[in-house]
Structure formats: C-alpha cells, structure tokens
C-alpha positions as CSV (number, residue, x, y, z in Angstrom):
1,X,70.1,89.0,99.4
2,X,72.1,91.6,101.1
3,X,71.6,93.1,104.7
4,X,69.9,96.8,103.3
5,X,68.0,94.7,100.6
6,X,66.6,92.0,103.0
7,X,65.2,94.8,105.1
8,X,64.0,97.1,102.0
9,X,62.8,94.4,99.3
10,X,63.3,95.1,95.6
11,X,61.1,96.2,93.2
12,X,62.0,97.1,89.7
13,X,58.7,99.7,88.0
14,X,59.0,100.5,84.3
15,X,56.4,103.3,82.5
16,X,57.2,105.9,80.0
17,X,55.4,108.5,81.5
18,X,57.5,110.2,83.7
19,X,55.0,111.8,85.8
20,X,53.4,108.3,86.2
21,X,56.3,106.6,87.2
22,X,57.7,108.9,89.5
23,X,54.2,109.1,91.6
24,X,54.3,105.2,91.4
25,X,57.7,104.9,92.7
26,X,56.8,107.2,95.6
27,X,53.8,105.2,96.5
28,X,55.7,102.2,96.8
29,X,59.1,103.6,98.4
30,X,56.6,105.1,101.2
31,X,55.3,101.4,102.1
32,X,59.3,100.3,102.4
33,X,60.2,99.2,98.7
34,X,63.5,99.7,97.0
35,X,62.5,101.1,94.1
36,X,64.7,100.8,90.4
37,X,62.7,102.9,87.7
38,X,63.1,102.6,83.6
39,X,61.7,104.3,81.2
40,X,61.3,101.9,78.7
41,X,60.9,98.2,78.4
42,X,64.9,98.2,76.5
43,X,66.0,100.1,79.3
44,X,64.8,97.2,82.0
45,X,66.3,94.2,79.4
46,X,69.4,95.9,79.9
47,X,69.4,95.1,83.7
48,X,66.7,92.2,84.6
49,X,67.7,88.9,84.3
50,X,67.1,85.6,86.8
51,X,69.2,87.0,89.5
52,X,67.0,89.9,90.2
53,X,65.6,89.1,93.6
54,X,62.2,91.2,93.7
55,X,58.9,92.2,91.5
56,X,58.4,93.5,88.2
57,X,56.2,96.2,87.7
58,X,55.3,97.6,84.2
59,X,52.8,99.3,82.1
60,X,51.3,98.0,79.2
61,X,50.9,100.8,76.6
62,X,54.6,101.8,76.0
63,X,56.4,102.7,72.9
64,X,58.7,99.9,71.0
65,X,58.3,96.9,73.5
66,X,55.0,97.1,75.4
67,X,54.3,95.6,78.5
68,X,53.5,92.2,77.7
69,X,56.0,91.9,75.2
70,X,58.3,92.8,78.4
71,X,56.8,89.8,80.5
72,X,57.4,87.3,78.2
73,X,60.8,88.3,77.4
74,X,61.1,88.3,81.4
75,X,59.7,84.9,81.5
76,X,62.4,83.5,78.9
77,X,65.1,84.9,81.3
78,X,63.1,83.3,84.3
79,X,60.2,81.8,84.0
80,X,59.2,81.9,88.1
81,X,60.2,86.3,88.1
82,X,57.0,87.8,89.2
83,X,55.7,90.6,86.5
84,X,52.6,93.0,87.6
85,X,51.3,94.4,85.0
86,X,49.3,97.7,84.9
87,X,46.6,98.1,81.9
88,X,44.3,100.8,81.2
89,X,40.7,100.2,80.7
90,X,40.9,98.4,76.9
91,X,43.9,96.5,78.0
92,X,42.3,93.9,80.7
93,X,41.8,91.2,78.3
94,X,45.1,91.2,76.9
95,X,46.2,91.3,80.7
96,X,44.1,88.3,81.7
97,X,45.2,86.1,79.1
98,X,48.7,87.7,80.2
99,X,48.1,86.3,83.6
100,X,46.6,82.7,82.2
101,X,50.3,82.9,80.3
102,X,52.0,83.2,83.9
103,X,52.1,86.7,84.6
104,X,51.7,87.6,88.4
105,X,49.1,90.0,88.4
106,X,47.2,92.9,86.8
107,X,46.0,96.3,88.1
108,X,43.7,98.1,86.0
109,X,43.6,101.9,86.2
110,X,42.4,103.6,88.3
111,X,43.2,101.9,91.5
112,X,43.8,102.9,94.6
113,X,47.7,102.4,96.0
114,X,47.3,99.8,98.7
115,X,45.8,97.5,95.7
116,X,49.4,98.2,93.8
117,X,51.4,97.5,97.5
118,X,49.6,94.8,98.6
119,X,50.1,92.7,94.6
120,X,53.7,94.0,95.1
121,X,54.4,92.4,99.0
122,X,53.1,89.8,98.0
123,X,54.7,89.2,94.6
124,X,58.1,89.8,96.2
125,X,57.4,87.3,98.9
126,X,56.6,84.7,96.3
127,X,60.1,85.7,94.5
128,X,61.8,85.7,97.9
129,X,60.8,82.0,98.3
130,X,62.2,81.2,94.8
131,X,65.3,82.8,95.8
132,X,65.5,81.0,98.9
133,X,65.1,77.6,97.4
134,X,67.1,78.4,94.9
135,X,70.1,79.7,96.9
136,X,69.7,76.4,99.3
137,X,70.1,73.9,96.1
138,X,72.6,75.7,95.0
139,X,74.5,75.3,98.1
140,X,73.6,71.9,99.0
141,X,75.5,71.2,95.3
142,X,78.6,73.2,96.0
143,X,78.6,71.8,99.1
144,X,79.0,67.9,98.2
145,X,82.7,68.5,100.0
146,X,81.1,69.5,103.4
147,X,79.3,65.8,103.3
148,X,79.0,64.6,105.8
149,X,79.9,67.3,108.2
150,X,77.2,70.2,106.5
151,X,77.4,73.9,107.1
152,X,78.7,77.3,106.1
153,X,78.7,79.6,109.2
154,X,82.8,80.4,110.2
155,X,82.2,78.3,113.4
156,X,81.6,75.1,111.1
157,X,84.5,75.9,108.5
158,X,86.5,76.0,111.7
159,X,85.3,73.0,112.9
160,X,86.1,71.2,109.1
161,X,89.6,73.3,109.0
162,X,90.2,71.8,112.8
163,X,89.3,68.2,111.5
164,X,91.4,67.9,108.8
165,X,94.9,69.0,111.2
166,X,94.0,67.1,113.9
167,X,93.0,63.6,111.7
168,X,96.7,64.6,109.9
169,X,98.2,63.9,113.4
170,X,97.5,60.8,114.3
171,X,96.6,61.3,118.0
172,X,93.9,60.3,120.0
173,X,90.7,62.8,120.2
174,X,87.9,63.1,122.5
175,X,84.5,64.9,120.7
176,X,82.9,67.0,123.3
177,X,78.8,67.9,122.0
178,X,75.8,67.0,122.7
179,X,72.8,64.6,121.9
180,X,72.3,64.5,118.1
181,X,75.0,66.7,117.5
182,X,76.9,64.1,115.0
183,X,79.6,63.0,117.0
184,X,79.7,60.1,115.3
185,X,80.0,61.8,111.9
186,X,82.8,63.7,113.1
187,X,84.6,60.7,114.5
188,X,84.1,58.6,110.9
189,X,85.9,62.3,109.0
190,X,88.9,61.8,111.1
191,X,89.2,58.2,109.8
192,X,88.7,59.1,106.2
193,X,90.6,61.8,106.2
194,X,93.8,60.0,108.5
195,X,96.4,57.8,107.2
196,X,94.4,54.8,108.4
197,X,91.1,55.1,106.5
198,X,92.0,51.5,104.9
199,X,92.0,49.8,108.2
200,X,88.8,49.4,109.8
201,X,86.6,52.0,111.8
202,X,85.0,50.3,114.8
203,X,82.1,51.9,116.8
204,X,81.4,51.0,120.1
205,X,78.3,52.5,122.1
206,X,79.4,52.3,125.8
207,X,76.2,53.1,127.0
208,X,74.1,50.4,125.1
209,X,77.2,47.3,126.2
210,X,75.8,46.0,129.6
211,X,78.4,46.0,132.1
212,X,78.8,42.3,132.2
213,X,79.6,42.2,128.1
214,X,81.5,45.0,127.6
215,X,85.0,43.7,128.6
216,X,84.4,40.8,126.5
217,X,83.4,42.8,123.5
218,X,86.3,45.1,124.1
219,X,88.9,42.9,124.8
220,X,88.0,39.7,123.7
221,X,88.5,36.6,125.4
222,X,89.7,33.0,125.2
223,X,87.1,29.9,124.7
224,X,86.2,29.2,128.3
225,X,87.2,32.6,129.9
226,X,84.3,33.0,131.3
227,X,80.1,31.1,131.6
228,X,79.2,31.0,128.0
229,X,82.6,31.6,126.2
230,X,82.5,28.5,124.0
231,X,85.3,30.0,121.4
232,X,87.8,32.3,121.0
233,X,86.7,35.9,120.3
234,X,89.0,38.5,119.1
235,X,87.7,42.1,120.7
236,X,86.6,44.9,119.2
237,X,89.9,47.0,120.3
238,X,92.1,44.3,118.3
239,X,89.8,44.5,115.3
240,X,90.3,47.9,115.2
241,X,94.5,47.5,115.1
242,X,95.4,49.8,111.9
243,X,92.2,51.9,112.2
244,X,90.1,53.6,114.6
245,X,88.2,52.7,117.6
246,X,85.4,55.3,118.3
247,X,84.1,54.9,122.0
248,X,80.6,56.5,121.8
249,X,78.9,57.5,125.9
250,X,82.4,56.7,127.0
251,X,81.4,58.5,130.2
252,X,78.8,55.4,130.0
253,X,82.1,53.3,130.5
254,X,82.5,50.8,133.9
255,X,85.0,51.8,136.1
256,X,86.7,48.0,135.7
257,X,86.6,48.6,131.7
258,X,87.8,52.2,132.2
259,X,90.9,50.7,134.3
260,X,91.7,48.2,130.9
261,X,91.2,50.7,128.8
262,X,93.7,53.1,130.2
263,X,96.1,50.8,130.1
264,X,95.9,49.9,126.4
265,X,95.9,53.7,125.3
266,X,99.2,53.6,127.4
267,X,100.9,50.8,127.0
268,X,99.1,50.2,123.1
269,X,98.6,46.6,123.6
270,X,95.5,44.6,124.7
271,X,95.1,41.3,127.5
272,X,91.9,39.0,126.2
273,X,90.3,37.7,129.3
274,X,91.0,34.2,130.1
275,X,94.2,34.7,128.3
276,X,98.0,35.9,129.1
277,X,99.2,36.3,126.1
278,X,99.8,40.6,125.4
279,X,98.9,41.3,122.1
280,X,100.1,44.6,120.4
281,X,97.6,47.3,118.5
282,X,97.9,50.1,116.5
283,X,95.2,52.1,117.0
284,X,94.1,55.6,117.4
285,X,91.4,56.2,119.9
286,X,88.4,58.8,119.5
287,X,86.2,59.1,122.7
288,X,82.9,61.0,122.6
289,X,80.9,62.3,125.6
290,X,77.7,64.4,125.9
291,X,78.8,65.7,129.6
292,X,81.5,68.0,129.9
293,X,84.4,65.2,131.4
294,X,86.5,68.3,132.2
295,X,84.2,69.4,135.1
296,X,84.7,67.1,138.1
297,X,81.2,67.8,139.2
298,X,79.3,66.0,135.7
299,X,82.4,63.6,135.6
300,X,81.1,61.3,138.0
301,X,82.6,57.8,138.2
302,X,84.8,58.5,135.1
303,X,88.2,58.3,136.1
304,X,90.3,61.7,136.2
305,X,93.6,59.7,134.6
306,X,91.7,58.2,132.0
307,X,90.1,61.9,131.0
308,X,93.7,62.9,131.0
309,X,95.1,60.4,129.1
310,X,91.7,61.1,126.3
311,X,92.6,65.1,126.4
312,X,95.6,65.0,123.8
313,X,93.1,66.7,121.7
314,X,89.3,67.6,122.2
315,X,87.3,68.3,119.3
316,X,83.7,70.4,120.1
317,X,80.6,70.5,118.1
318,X,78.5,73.7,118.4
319,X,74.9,72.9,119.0
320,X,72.6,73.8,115.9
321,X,71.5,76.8,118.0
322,X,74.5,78.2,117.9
323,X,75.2,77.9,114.3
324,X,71.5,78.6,113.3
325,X,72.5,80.0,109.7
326,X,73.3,76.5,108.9
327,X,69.9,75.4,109.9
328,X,67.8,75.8,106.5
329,X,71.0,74.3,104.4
330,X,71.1,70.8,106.5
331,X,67.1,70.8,106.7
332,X,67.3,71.0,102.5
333,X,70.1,68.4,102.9
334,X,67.6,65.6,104.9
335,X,64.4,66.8,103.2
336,X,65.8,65.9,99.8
337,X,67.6,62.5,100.9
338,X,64.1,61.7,102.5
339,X,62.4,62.4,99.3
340,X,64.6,60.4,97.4
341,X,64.5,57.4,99.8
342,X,60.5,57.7,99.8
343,X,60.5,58.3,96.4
344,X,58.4,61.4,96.4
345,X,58.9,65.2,95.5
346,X,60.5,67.6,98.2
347,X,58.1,70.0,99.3
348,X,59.1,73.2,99.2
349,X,60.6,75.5,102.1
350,X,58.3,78.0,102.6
351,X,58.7,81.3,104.4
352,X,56.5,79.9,107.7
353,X,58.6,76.2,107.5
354,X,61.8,78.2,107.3
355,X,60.7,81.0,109.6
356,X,59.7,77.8,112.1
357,X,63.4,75.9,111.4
358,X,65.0,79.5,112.5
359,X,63.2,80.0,115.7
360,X,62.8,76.6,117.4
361,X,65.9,75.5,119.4
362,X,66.6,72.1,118.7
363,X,67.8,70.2,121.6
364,X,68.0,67.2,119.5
365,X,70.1,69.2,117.6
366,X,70.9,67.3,113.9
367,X,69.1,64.1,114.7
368,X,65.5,66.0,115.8
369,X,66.6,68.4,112.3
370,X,66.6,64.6,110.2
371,X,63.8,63.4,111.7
372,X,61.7,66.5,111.6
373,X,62.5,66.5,107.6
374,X,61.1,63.0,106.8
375,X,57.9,64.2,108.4
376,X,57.6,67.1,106.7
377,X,58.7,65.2,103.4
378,X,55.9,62.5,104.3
379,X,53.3,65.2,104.9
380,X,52.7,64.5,108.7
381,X,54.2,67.5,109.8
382,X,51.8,70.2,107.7
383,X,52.5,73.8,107.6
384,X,49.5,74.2,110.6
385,X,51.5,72.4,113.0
386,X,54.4,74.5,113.0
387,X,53.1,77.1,115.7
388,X,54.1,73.6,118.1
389,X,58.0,72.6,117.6
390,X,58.4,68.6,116.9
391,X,58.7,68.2,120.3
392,X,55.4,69.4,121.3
393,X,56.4,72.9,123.2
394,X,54.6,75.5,122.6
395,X,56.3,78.2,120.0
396,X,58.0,80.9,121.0
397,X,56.1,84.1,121.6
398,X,56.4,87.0,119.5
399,X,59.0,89.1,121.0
400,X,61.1,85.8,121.5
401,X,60.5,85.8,117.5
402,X,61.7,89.0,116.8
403,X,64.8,88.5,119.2
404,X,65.4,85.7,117.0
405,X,64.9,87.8,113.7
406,X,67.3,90.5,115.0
407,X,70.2,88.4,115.8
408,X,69.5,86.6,111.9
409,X,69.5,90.2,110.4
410,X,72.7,91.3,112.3
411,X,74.8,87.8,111.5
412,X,73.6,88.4,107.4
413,X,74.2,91.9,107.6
414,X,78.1,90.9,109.3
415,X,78.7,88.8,106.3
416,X,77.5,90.2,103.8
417,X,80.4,93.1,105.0
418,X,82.7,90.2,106.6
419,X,82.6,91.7,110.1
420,X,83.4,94.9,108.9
421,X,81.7,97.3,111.5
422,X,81.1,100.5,109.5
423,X,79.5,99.0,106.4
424,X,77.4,96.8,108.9
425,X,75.8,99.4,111.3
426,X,75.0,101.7,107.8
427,X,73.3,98.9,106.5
428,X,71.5,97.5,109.6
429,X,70.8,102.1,110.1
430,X,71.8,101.6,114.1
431,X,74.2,104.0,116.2
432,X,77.9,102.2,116.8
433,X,76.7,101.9,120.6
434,X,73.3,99.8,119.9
435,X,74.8,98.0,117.4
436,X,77.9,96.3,120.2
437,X,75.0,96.4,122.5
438,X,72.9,94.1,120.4
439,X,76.2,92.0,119.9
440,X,76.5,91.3,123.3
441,X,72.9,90.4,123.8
442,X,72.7,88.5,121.1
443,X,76.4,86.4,121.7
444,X,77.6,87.5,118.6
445,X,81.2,87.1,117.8
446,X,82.2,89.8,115.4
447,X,85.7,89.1,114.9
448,X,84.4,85.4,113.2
449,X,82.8,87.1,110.2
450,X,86.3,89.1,110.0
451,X,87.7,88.3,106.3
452,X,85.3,85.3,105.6
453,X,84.0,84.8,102.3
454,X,80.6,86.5,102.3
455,X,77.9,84.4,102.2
456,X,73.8,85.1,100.3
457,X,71.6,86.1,103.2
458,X,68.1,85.6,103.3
C-alpha cells in the first residue's frame, strides 16, 4: 500500500443511482475514505480484481448484474475481498444467505451513516490484514536469496552488497553488532560466498573456552604438553587451514591467547604447545565483538595491536531497531520455520501482533525476534500479552507509539517515492520545513531511499 493510500484507506462503492452514490461517497470521504465510485456492476469488473487493497461497497437492485451477482464474481477473483452489500427492505434475505455465502456484511436501508462507516473501517481492516500477510509470504518466497541474512530495508541490501565484496577478497574481517544480531550468520556468508567454502568453517566462542583450555583448543598440543594431554590434538586454528576460523566474544580472548593469536594472523603459521615444530595455515580470520574494540575505553584488556591487525576490514550489523521495516518479514520468516518444526499452522499476523513487533525495541535483537515467534507459534504468547514486550517491560506509552508510527509512515512514504522529496512531503500533506524536521528527529537518512527499488508499505 502506498504512503497517501495507507493514510486514506480504499474503498471502492458501486450504485446506479447517481444521487445515491454521490451522497454515499460523501459520507464516507468525510470519515477519511478514498472513495472509487461505478455506476454499474460491469463498470467495477473492469477494475477490481485480488490486488485491490480495500472494501467493496454495492447495492443490490442494479440493472444487468445486480449486487450479489457482483459479490460472487468478486469472490472468484478473491475469495478473502470484503463486499458490503446494501439491500432494500425485500432484499435482506437474499443478503443473509449472501453473507452465509461469505459476503462481509449487509446494511439494510434506511440506516444511519456511522452503521455504513463503522462495516466499512472495519471491512478494510480485515482486507488490510490479508494484504499484509499476503505481501509478507510473498516476500519471504522472493526472498529465499536473502537466506540467511533476511531483510529488505537499503541498510540490509548494503550490508548483503558489502558481504559479497569483502568475502571476494580474501582478507580477514572483524563483525562489529551486538547481542543476537547474527554475527554468526554473517560470518558463515563470507565462507559460502569466498573461494574457501569447501574447506571447513570453524567456530570458536571465546567467551564460553575457560582460560586454561583455550590455548589447547586453539592451538593444539602434543601428548604430554601439558596435565591431562594423553595424545596429540590438532587445534582448532589448524583445522581450519583452507577455510575459516570465526572467533566469536574475541574481546572474551586471554591476553596470553591474544599474544598467540597475533602472531599466527602475522606470521600465518601455528606452534602446538608442548611442540616446536611451526606448522603452516591458510586461513582467513573473522573476529566478532559485541563492544566497540575501536574505543580504548570498552576495549579493556584487548590488545590495541591485535585490534589493528583484526581492522583490515570491519563489517557492522544494524540493530533490528534501526532497520525496523524488516521486522514483520524476519518475524514471518521464524513464525513459519517454528510452525513447521512443531508441526502446526502459523497463526496469523494480526494488526495488534504486528503493531506490537513495530514498537518494541528488541535488545535481543534477531535472537529475542526467533524466540518470541516460537511462542507465539506455540500459543504462549496470546494476543493479551502484547501490551508487556517478551521481556517483561512495560509497553510503550501512547505518544512513544505514535512517534513510532510517524517515523513508519515517513520511511513507506520515502520509498514508495525512493527518497524523492517532493512526491514525499505531497503525500505525507507536510510543509518542506516539518518534513526535514521530522527527518532529523526521527534519524532518517533520506539520501538511502534515493533510487532504491520501491518497496509495498503497509
């Protein structure tokens, strides 16, 4: 749904009296519809089909193809398009068996107009879920290249774009992001998609390896190096020779192992303890840290030369509150891989579940986004617990929520016009002033949305 059509839903009112129809379309254009009028049920065929995003609204009585031959010619284009029909007083049976059929609704005359507004807003709500759901399947299929790394906002085709050029190169990487942010996903791409994606990808967590193992897991070691070493072990850096070696918490590292380990990404050869024998590797190192190792003051113990030697390349991954567009598509993503592993049906994204995944902030970032799918795929997690987020905060409060809904409408409306600033502020109806103001409020980058391929809004 476009930017002017999110904020002015669609509704599409056929009736062959003209009179009729044009006090109809004012009632209805007065409580914020966008209002398409036909004067005949031919007319409407010509332009209704299953992309039409809002409500149908027809008469019964009309010449040629009355109103319920209209709805069920509707529901052979799509079955889930919400038709309203309107009878007169002889016409309500036909309407109720109309509405047993699958029609949305029926008003009989005379009623009064918040009867006909209230059947519409909510009619187009139900067809705006359908929508929705539809336009997240159909982006989860045409997305199967994005696996693993999901997402459609610019920053994440950057990040893919970014990936592919720097696994090309053959050079070693550190992954700046934070908890849950897929570090590790990122790291397992630039193996695939590198010349050494037949040689083995080795992950090492350097904050789960107590200090006393970690040398001998990353270096190996002879039989009798050390209390305990009964045999020869070949370390995790030499198993990785032809491949990758993905240092998880590196900032977790020992300062002895961080000494080793500096000298093996210079020198690209590895010492097993108890041993003097050098042994040569060919490996490319990628390093991954949740604290900025740039800033002396979160660096701590981690050595500055060994940071140095890291920084050939550094790869970050935006938090999902940054990139919250992409939010709904990765929560479809886990909700149908958890439905498929429980074998059950996916429950359906509703406007209060997606309105929830939009507004809450995350800090587990993709992880907390996973796990808070196979709740809500299990049923734990029902629609009355979203006013608390998974983590047991409160929700935010209603101007924190419209905040939220602003920046959303300003980021579809940018685009839906790829960054273009004119089409934008006419279809958000804001001055040029108010509308950089709310970009700088709001952190938006214009310039990102600049030539991108526009993308269906909400």
């Amino acid at each position: 749904m476009s930017a002017d059509q999110a904020l002015n839903p669609s509704v599409a009112l056929i009736d062959d009296d003209a009179d009729f129809r044009a006090a109809t379309a004012q009632t209805l254009e007065l409580a914020g519809f966008a209002v398409s009028q036909f004067a005949s049920a031919t007319a409407a065929l010509q332009t209704l089909d299953a992309g039409f995003e809002g409500a149908v609204i027809s008469d019964i009585r009309m010449p040629q193809i009355d109103g319920l031959q209209l709805f069920r010619l509707l529901a052979q284009r799509d079955p889930e398009l919400p038709v309203i029909l309107i009878t007169g007083h002889g016409d309500i049976e036909m309407a109720v068996d109309a509405v047993r059929q699958g029609a949305y609704d029926f008003i009989a005359k005379p009623y009064g107009a918040e009867r006909l507004v209230q059947s519409a807003r909510r009619a187009v709500e139900k067809r705006r879920l359908v929508i929705d759901n539809r336009k997240l399947r159909a982006a989860l299929d045409g997305a199967a290249n994005s696996l693993p790394l999901l997402g459609q906002t610019p920053v994440m085709e950057r990040l893919r774009k970014i990936l592919r050029q720097v696994a090309a190169a053959d050079v070693d990487v550190l992954v700046a992001g934070e908890t849950g942010s897929g570090k590790e996903v990122v790291a397992g791409l630039l193996h695939r998609w590198s010349g050494r994606s037949s040689g083995n990808f080795v992950a090492v967590n350097c904050g789960a390896l107590p200090e006393n193992v970690i040398e001998a897991e990353l270096f190996g070691h002879e039989a009798g190096a050390f209390t305990g070493a009964q045999r020869k072990r070949v370390g995790l850096i030499e198993h990785s020779s032809g491949g990758t070696l993905f240092l998880d918490e590196i900032e977790s590292m020992p300062l002895s192992a961080q000494v080793k380990l500096l000298r093996v990404l210079e020198m690209r050869q590895v010492t097993p303890l108890g041993s003097n024998e050098v042994r040569p590797v060919d490996l490319r190192v990628v390093a991954a840290s949740k604290v900025d190792l740039g800033d002396p003051a979160r660096r701590g113990s981690f050595r500055e030369d060994l940071y140095y030697r890291l920084h050939v390349v550094t790869v970050s991954i935006p938090p999902l509150r940054e990139r919250r567009d992409d939010i709904p598509l990765l929560f479809a993503h886990f909700l149908k891989r958890a439905a498929e592993r429980f074998k059950i049906e996916a429950p359906e994204i509703t406007p209060l579940l997606r309105g929830f995944l939009l507004d809450h902030d995350w800090p587990g970032n993709v992880r907390e986004l996973s796990h808070f799918a196979e709740r809500m795929a299990l049923g734990l997690d029902g629609e009355d617990t979203l006013f608390e987020s998974p983590s047991g905060a409160t929700r935010k409060s209603l101007p924190e929520q419209m905040e939220l809904h602003e920046g959303q409408l300003i980021r579809q409306a940018l685009a839906a016009h790829r960054g273009d600033v004119r089409g934008t502020i006419e279809a958000l109806g804001i001055p040029r002033k108010t509308f950089y103001d709310k970009l700088q409020r709001h952190g938006i980058d214009r310039a990102s949305y600049a030539g991108a391929t526009p993308v269906a809004s909400d």
